[in-house]
C-alpha angles and dihedrals in degrees: 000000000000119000115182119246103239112249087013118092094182099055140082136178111228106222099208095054097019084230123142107244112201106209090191106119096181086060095048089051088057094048101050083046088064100046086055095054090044091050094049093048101055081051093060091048101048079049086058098047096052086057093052089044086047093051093057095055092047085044091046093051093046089064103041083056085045086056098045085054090051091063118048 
């Protein structure tokens, strides 16, 4: 059963589970929109990170060959 939140339209108490259920879908839209952003853009950045990542080790390599010429 459903019982309104007082001063809040959009939210009931479940009375089984005591949560707070929100029925605005225009906020849960919202909401999921922006989990999906958020979760985009940590993947961005963990794609960053493993070229970077990626960069140091090329970088790293190029020296170690640049030593080895030297000398020789």
């Amino acid at each position: 059963m459903k019982i309104k939140v007082e001063n809040h339209s959009n939210l009931f108490r479940d009375s089984e589970t005591n949560a707070i259920v929100n029925t605005n879908m225009t906020e849960y839209k919202n909401y999921m929109n922006s989990l999906k952003y958020r979760k985009k853009d940590t993947e961005r950045v963990t794609k960053i990170e493993e070229d970077v990542k990626s960069l140091k080790d090329d970088l790293q390599e190029i020296k170690d060959l640049l030593k080895c010429l030297i000398k020789e």
